[in-house]
Each structure stands twice: as C-alpha cells, then as structure tokens.
PDB file of N, H, CA, C and O in Angstrom:
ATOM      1  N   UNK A   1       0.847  -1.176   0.000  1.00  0.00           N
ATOM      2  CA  UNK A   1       0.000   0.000   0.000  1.00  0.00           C
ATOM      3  C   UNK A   1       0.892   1.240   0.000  1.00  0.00           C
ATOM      4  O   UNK A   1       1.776   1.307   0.854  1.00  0.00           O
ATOM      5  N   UNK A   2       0.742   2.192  -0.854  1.00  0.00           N
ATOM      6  H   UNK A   2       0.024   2.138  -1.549  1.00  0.00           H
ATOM      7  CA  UNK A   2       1.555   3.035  -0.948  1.00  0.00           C
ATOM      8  C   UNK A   2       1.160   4.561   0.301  1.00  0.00           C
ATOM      9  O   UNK A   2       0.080   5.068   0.603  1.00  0.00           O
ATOM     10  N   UNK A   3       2.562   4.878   0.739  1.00  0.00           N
ATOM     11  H   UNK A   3       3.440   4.466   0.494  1.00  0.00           H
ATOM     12  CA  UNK A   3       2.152   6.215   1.949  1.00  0.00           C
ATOM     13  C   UNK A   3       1.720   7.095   0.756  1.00  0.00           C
ATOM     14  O   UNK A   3       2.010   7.332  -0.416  1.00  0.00           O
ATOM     15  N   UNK A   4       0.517   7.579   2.120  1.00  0.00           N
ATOM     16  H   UNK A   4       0.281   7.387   3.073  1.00  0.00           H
ATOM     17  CA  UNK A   4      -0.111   8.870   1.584  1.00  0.00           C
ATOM     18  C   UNK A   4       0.709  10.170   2.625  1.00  0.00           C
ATOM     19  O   UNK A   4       0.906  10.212   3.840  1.00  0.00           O
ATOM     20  N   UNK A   5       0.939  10.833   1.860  1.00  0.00           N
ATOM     21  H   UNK A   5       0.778  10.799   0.873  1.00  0.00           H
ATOM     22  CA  UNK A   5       1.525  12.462   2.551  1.00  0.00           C
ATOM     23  C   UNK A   5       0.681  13.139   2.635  1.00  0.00           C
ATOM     24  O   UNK A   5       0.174  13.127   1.513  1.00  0.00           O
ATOM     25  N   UNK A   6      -0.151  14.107   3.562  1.00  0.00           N
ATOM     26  H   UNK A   6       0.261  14.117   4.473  1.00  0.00           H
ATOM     27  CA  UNK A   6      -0.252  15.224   4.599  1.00  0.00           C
ATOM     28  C   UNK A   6       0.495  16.044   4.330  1.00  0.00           C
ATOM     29  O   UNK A   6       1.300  15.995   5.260  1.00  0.00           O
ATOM     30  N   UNK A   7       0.938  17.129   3.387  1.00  0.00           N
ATOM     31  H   UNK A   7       0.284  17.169   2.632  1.00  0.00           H
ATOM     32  CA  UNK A   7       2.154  18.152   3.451  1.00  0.00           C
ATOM     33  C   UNK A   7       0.717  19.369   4.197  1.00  0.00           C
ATOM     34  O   UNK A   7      -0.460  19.618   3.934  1.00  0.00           O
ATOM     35  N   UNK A   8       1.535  19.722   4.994  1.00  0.00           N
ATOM     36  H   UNK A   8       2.491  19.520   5.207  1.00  0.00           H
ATOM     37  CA  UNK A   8       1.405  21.403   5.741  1.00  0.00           C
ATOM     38  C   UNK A   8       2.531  22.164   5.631  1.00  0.00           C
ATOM     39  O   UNK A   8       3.487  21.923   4.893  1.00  0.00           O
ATOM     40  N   UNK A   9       2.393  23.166   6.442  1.00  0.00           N
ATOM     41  H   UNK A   9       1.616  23.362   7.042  1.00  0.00           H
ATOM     42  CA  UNK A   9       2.741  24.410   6.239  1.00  0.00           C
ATOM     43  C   UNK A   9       3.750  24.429   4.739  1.00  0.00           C
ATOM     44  O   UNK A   9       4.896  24.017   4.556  1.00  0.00           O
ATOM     45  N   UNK A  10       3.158  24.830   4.177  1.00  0.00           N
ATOM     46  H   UNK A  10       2.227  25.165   4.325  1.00  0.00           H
ATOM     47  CA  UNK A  10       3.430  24.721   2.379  1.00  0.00           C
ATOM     48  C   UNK A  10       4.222  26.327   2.374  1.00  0.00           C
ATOM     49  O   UNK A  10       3.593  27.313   2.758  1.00  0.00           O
ATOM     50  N   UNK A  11       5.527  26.421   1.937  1.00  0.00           N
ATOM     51  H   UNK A  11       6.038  25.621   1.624  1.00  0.00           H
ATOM     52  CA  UNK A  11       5.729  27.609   1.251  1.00  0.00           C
ATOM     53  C   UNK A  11       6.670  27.748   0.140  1.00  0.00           C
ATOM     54  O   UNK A  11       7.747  27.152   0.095  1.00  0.00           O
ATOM     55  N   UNK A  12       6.148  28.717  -0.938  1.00  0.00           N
ATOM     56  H   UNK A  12       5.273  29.202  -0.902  1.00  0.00           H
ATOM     57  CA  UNK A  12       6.930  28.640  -1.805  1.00  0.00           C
ATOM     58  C   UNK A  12       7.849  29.942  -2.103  1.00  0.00           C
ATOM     59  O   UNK A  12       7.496  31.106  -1.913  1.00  0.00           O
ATOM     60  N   UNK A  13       9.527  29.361  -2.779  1.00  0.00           N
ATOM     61  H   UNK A  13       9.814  28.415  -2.933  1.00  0.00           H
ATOM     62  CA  UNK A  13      10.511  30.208  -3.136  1.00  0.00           C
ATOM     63  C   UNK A  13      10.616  30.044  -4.361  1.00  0.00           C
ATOM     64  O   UNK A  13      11.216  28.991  -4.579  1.00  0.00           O
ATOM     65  N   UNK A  14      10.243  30.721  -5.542  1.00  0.00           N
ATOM     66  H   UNK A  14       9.756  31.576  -5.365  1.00  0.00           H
ATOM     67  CA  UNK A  14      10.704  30.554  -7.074  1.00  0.00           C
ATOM     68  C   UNK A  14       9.539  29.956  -6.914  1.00  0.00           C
ATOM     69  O   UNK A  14       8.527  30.142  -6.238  1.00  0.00           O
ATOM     70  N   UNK A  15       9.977  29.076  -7.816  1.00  0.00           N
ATOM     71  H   UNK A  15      10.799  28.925  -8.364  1.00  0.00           H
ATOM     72  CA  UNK A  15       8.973  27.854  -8.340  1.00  0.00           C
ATOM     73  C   UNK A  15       8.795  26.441  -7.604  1.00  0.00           C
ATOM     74  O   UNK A  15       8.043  25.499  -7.851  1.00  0.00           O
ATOM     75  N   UNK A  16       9.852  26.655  -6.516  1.00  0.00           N
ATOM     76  H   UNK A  16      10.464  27.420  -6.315  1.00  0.00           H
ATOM     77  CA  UNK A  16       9.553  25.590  -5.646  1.00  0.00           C
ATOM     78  C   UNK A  16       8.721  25.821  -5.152  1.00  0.00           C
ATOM     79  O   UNK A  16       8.338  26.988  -5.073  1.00  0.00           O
ATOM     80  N   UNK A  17       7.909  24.553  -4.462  1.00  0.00           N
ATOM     81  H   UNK A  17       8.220  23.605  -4.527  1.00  0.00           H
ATOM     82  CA  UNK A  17       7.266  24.683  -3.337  1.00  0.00           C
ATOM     83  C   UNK A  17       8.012  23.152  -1.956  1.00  0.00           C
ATOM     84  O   UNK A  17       8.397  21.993  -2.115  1.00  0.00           O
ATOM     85  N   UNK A  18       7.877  24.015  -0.831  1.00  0.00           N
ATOM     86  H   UNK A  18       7.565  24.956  -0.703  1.00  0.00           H
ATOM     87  CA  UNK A  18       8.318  23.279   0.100  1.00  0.00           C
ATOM     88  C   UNK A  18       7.179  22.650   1.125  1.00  0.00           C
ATOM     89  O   UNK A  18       6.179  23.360   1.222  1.00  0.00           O
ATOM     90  N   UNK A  19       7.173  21.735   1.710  1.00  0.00           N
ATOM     91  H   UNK A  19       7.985  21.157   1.631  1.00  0.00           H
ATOM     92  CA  UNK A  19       5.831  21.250   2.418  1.00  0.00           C
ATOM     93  C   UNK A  19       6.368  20.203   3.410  1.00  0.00           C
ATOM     94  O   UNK A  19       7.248  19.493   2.922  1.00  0.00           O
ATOM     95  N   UNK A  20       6.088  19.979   4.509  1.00  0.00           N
ATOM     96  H   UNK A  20       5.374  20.556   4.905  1.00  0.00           H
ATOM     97  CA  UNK A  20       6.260  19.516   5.851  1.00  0.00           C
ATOM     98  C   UNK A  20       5.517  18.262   5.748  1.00  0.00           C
ATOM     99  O   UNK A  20       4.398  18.360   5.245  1.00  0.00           O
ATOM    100  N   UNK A  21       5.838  17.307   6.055  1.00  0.00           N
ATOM    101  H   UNK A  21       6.748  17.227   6.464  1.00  0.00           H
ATOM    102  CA  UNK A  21       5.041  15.787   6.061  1.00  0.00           C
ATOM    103  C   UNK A  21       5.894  14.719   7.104  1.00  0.00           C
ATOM    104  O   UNK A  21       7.085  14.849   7.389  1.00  0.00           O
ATOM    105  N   UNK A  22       4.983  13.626   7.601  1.00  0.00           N
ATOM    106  H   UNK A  22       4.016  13.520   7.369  1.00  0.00           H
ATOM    107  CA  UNK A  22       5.707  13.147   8.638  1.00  0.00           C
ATOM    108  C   UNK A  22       5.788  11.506   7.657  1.00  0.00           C
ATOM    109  O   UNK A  22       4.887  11.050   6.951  1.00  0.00           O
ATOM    110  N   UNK A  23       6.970  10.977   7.883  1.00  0.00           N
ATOM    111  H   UNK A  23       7.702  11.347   8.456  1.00  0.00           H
ATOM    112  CA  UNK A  23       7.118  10.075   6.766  1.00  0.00           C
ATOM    113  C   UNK A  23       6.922   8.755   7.181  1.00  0.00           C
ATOM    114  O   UNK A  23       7.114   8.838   8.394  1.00  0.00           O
ATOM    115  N   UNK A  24       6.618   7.404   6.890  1.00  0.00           N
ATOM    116  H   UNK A  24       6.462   7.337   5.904  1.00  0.00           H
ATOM    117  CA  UNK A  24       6.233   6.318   7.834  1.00  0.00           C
ATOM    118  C   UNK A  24       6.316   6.294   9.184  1.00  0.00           C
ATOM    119  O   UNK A  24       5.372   6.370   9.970  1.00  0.00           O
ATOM    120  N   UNK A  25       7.851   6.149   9.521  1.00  0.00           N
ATOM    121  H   UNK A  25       8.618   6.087   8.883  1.00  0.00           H
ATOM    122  CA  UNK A  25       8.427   5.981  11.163  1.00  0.00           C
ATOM    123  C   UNK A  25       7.707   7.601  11.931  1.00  0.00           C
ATOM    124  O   UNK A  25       8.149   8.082  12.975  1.00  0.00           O
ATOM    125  N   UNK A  26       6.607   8.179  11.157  1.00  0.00           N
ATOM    126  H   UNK A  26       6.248   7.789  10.309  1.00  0.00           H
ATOM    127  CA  UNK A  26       6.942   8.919  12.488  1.00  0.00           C
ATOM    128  C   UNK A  26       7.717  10.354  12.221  1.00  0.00           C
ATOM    129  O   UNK A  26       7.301  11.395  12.729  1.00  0.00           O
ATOM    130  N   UNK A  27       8.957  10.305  11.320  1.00  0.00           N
ATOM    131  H   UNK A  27       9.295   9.459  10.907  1.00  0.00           H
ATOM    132  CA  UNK A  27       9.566  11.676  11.248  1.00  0.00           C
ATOM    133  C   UNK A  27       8.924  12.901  10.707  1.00  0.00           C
ATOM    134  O   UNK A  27       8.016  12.926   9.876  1.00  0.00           O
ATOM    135  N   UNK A  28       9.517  13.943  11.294  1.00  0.00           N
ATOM    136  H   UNK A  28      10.254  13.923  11.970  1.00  0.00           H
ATOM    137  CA  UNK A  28       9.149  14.916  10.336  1.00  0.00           C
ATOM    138  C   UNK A  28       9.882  15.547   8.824  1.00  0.00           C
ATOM    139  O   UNK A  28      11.062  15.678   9.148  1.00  0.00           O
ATOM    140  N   UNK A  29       9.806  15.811   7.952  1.00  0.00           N
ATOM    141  H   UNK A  29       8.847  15.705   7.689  1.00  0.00           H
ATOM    142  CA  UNK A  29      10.361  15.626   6.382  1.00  0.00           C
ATOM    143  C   UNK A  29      10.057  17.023   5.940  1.00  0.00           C
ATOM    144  O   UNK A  29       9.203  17.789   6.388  1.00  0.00           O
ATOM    145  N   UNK A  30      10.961  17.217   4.926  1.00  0.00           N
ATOM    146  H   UNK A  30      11.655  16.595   4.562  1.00  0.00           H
ATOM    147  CA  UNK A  30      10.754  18.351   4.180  1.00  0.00           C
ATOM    148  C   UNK A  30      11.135  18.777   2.883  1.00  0.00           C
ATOM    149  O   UNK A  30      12.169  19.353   2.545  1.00  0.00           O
ATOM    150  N   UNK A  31       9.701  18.250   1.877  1.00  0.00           N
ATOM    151  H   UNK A  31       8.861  17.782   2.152  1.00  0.00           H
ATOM    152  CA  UNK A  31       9.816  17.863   1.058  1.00  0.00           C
ATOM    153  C   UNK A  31       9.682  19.295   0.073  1.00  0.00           C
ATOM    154  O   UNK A  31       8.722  20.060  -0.019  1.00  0.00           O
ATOM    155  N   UNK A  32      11.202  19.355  -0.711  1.00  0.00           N
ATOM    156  H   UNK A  32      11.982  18.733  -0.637  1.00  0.00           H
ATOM    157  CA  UNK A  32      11.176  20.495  -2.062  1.00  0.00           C
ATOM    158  C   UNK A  32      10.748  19.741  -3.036  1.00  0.00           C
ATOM    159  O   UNK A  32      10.924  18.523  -3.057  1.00  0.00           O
ATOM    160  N   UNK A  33       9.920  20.644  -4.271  1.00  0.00           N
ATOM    161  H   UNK A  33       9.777  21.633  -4.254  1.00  0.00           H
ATOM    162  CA  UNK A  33       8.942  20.310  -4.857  1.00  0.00           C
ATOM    163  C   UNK A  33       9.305  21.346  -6.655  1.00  0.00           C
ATOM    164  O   UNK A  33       8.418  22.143  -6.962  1.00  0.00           O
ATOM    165  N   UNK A  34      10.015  21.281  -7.216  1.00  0.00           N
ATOM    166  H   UNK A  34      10.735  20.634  -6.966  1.00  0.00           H
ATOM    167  CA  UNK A  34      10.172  22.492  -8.606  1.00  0.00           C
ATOM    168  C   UNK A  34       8.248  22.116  -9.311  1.00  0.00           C
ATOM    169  O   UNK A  34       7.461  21.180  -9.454  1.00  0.00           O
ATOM    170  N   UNK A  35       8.357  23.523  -9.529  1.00  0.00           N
ATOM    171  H   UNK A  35       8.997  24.283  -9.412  1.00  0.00           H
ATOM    172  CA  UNK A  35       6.473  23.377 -10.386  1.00  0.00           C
ATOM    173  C   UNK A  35       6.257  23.537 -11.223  1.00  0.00           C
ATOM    174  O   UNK A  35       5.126  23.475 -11.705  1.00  0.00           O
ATOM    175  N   UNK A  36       7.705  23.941 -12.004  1.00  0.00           N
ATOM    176  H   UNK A  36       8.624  23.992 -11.612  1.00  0.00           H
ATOM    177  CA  UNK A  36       8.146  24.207 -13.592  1.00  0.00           C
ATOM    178  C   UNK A  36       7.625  23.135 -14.256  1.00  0.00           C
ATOM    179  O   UNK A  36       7.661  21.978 -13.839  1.00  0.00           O
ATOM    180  N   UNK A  37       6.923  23.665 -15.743  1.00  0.00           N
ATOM    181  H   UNK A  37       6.893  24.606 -16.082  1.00  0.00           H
ATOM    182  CA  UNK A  37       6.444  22.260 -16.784  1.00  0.00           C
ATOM    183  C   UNK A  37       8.182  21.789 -16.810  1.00  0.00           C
ATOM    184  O   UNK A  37       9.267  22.348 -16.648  1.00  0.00           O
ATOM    185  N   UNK A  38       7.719  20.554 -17.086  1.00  0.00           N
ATOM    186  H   UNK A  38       6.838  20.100 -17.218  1.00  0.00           H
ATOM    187  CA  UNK A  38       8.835  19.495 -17.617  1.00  0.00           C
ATOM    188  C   UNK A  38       9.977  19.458 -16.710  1.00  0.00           C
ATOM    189  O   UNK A  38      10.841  18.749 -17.225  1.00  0.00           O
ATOM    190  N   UNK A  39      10.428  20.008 -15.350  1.00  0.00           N
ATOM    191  H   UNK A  39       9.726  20.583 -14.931  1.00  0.00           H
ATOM    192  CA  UNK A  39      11.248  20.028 -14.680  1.00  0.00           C
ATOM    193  C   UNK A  39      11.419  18.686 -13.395  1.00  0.00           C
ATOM    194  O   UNK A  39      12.394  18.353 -12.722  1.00  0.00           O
ATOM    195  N   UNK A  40      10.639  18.393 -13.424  1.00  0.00           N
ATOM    196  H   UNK A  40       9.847  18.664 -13.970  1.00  0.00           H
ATOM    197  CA  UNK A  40      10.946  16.954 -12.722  1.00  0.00           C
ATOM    198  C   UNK A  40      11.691  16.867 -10.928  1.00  0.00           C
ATOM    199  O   UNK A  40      11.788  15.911 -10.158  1.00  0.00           O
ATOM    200  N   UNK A  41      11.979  17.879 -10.829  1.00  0.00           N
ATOM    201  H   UNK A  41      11.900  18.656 -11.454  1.00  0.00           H
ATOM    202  CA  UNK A  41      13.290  18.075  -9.624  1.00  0.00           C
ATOM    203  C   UNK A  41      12.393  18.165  -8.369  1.00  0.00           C
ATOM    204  O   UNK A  41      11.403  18.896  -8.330  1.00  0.00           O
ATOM    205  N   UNK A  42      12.806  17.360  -7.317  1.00  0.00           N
ATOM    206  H   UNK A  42      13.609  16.766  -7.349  1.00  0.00           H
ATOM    207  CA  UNK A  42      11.881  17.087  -6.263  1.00  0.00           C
ATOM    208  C   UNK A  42      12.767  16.454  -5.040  1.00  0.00           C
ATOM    209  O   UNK A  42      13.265  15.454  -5.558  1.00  0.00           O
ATOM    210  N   UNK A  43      13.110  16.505  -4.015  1.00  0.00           N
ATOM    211  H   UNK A  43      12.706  17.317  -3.595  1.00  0.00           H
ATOM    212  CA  UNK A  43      13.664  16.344  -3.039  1.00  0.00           C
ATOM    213  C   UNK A  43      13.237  16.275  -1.410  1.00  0.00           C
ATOM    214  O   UNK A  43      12.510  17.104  -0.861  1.00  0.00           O
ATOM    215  N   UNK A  44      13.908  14.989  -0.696  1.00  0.00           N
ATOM    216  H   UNK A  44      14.498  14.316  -1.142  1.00  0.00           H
ATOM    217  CA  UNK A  44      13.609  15.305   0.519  1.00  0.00           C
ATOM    218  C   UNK A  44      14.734  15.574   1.663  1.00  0.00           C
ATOM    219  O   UNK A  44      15.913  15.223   1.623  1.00  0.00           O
ATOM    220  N   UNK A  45      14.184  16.157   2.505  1.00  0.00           N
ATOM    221  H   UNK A  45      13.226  16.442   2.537  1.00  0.00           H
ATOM    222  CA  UNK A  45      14.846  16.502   3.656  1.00  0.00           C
ATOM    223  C   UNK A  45      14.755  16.592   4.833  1.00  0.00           C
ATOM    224  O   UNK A  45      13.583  16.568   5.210  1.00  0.00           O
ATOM    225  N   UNK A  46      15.881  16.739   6.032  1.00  0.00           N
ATOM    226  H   UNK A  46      16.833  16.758   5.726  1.00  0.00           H
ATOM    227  CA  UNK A  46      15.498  16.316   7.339  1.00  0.00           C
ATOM    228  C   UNK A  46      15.161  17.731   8.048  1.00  0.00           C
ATOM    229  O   UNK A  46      14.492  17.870   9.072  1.00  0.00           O
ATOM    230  N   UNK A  47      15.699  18.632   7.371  1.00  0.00           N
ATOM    231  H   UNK A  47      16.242  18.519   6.540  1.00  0.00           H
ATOM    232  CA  UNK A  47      15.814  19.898   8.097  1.00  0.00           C
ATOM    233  C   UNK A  47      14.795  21.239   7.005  1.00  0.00           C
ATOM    234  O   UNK A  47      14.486  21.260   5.814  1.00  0.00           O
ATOM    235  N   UNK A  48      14.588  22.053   7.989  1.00  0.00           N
ATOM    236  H   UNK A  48      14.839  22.036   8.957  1.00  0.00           H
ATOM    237  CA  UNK A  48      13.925  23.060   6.814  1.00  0.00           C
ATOM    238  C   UNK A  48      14.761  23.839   5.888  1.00  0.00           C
ATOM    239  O   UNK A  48      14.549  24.164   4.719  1.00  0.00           O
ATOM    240  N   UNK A  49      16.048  24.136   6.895  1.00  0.00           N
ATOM    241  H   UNK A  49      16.220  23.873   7.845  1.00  0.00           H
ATOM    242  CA  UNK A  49      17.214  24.723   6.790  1.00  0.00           C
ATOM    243  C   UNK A  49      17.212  24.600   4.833  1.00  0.00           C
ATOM    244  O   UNK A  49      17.253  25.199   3.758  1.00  0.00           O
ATOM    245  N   UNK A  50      17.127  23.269   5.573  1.00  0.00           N
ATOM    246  H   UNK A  50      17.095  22.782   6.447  1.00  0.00           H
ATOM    247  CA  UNK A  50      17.931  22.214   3.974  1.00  0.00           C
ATOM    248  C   UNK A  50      17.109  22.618   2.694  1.00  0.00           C
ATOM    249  O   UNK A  50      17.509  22.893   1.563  1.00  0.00           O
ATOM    250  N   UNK A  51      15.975  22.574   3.161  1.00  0.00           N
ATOM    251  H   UNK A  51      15.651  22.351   4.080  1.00  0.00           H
ATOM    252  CA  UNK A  51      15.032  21.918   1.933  1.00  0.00           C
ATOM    253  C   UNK A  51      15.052  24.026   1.549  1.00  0.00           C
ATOM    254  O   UNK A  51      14.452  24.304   0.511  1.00  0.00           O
ATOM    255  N   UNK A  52      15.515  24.953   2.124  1.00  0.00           N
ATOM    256  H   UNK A  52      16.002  24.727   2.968  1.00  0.00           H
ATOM    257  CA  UNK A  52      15.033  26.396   1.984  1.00  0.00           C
ATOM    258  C   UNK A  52      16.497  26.997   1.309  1.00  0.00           C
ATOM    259  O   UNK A  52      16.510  28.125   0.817  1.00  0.00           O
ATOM    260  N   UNK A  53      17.439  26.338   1.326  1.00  0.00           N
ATOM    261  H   UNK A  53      17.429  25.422   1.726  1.00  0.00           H
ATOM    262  CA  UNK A  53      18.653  26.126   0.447  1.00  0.00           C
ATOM    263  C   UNK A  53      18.635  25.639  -0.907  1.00  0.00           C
ATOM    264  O   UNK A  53      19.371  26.149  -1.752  1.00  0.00           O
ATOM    265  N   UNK A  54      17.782  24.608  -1.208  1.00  0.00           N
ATOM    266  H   UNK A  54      17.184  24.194  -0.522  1.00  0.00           H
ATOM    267  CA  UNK A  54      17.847  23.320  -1.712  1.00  0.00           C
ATOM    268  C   UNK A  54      16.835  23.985  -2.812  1.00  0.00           C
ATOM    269  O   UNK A  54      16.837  23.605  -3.983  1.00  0.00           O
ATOM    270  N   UNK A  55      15.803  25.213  -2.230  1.00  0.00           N
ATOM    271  H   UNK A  55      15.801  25.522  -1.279  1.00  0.00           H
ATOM    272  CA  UNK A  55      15.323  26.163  -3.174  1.00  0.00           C
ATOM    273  C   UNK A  55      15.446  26.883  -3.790  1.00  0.00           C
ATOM    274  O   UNK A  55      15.059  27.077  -4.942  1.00  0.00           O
ATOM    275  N   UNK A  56      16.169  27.562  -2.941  1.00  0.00           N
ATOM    276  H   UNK A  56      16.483  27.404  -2.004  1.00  0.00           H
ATOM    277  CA  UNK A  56      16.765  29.173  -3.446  1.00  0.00           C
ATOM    278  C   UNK A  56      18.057  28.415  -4.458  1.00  0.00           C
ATOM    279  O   UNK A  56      17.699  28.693  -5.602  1.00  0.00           O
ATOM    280  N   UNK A  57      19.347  27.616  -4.552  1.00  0.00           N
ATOM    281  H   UNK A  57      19.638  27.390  -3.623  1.00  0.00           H
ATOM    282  CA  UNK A  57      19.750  27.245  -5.421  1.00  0.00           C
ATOM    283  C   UNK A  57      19.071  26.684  -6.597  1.00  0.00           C
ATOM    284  O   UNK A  57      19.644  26.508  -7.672  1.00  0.00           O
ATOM    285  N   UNK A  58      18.322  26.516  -6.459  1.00  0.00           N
ATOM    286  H   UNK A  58      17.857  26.659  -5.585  1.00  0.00           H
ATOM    287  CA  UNK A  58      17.535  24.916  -7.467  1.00  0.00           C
ATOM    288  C   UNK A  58      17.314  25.928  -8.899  1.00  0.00           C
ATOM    289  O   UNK A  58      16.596  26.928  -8.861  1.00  0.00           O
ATOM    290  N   UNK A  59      17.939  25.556  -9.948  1.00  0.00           N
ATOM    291  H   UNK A  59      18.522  24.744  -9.979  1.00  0.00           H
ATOM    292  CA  UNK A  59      17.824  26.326 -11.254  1.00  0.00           C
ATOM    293  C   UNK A  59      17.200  24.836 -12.136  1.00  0.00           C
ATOM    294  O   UNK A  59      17.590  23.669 -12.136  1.00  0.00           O
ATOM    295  N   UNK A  60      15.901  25.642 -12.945  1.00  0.00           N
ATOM    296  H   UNK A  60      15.584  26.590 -12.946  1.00  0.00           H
ATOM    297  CA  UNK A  60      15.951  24.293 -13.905  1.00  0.00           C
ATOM    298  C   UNK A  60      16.666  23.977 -15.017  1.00  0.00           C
ATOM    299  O   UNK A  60      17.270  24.952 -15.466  1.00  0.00           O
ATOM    300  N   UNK A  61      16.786  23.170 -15.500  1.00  0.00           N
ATOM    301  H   UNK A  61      16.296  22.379 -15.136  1.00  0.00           H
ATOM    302  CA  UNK A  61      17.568  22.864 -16.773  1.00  0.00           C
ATOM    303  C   UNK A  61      16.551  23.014 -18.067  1.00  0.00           C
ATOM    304  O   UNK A  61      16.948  23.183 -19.219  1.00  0.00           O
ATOM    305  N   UNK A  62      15.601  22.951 -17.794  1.00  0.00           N
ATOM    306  H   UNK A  62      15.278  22.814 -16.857  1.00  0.00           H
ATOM    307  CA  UNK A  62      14.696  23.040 -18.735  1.00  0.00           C
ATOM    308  C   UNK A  62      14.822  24.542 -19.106  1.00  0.00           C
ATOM    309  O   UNK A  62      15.470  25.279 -18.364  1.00  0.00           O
ATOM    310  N   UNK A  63      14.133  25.101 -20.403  1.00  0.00           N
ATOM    311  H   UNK A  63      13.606  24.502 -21.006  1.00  0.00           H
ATOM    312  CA  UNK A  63      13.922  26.310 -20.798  1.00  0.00           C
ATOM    313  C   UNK A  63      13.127  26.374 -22.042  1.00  0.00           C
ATOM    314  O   UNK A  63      12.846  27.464 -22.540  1.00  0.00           O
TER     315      UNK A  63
END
C-alpha cells in the first residue's frame, strides 16, 4: 500500500514549493517540490534549513 503524505505548512521560493510531512516511522520531512512544466526536480529533507537552500539554489535545466 503506498504512503499517503499530509504536506502542511506549504511555502513557496521561485517555483519551488516546500511542504512539511511526517514520513512512515513517524519523522518529520521536508519535502522540495520544482512546479516548472517538464522540470521533474523534487527532493527530501530532514531539516527546513535544507530543503530552503535546496530552493533558493535549485535552477531548472529546462527552458
């Protein structure tokens, strides 16, 4: 059965969007999200720190 995610407190930098979800065990996660057509780029993380870095760098390759 595949996990279902709960993302809260959602915010977005660029075209990311970032969203908070607690992942099987229990943790809390922080999942970057690009919303660009055809860009594909999506990431998780332990920290917000991370995932608010992980935005503000994130360039697409697409154009």
């Amino acid at each position: 059965m595949p996990a279902r995610y709960n993302f809260h407190s959602v915010m977005r930098i660029g075209p990311v969007q970032i969203g908070t979800h607690r992942d099987r065990n229990g943790r809390t996660k922080y999942a970057a999200v690009c919303t660009a057509d055809r860009c594909g780029w999506s990431a998780d993380y332990t920290s917000q720190t991370a995932a608010q870095l992980a935005a503000r760098t994130h360039r697409c390759r697409v154009r």
